[in-house]
N, C-alpha and C positions, 0 to 999 in steps of 0.2 A: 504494500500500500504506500503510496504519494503520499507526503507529508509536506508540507510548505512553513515557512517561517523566509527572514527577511537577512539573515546570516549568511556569508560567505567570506573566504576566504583570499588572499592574492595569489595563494600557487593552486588555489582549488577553482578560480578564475579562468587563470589561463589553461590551467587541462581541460577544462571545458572547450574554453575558446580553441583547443588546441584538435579535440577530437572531431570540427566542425570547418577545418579549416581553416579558423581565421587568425590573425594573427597575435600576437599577445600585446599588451601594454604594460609597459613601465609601474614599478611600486610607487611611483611619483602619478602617473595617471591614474594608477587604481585608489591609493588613498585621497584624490581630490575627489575624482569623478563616484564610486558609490557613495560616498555617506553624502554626496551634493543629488543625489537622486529623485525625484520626487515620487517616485513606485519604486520598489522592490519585491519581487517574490521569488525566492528559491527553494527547488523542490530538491526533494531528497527520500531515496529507498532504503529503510533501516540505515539512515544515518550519510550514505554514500550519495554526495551532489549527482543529479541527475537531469536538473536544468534551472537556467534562470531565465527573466524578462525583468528587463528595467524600463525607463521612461525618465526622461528629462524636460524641463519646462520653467515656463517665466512667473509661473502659481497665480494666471492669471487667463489670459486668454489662450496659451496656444503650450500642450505636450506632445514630446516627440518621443514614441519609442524609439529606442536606441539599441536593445538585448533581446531577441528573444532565441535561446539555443535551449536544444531539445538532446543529449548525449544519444547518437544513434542506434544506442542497442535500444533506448526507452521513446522511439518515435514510431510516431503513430499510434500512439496508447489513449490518445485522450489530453495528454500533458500540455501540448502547446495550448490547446481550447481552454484547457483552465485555466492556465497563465495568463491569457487573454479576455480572459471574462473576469478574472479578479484585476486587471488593467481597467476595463470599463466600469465595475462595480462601483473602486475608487473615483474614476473622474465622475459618476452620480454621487456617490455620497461623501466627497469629502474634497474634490478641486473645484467644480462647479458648483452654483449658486441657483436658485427655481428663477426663470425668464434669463439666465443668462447662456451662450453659444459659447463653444470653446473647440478648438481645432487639435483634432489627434492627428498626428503624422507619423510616417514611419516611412522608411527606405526597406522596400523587400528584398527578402534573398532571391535569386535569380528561379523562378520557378515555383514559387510558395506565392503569387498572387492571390489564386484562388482558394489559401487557406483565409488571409485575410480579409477579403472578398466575404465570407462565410459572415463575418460581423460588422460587415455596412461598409469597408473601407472602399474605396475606387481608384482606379487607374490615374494616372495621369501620363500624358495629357489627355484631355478630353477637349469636348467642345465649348469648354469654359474655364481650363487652367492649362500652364503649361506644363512640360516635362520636372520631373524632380532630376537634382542635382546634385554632384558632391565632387568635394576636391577633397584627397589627402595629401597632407605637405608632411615633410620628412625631413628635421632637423638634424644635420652631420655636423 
């Protein structure tokens, strides 16, 4: 059984990020960037990480998910849907306000659209926004 709590560790981080191929960050970018989070949920089977999702945001109009890694022996279980409905749970009960609009965002992994899709998200571009974006810069 999945168990969640909001704990994680910097080397239990990156072997996450590591079994998903992406690439790891710095103990300088992991101790700024989690605890400046505004979601966290990390799952874990009798104790052993098995995925997280985070989200970052300006605790006003606009959160971006930033994490959602699922360890691929525990994909397709159910686990990313959780992760992602305790995401929107949060932004009704605790970032968002009754009459006000707030913007989730998220950059998909290549081929996971139609997971997100599942929970209202949409493509871009469309016939009303354009493309999403990203630079990464790499300081030597």
């Amino acid at each position: 059984m999945i168990t969640f709590g909001t704990e994680i560790s910097f080397e239990e981080y990156n072997e996450l990020r590591r079994t998903v191929n992406w690439y790891e960050v710095s103990r300088r970018q992991f101790d700024v960037s989690i605890p400046n989070s505004r979601f966290i949920t990390v799952g874990r089977d009798d104790g052993k990480l098995v995925s997280m999702a985070r989200a970052v945001g300006d605790g006003g109009y606009h959160l971006l998910v930033v994490d959602v890694i699922v360890h691929p022996d525990y994909q397709r279980q159910g686990i990313g849907k959780q992760m992602i409905s305790q995401l929107i749970d949060f932004v009704h009960n605790d970032y968002i306000e009754s009459g006000e609009t707030t913007m989730v965002s998220l950059l998909s992994a290549k081929d996971k659209e139609p997971f997100y899709e599942k929970f209202g998200f949409f493509r871009r571009p469309n016939e009303e926004r354009g493309s999403g974006m990203s630079l990464f810069y790499r300081q030597d």
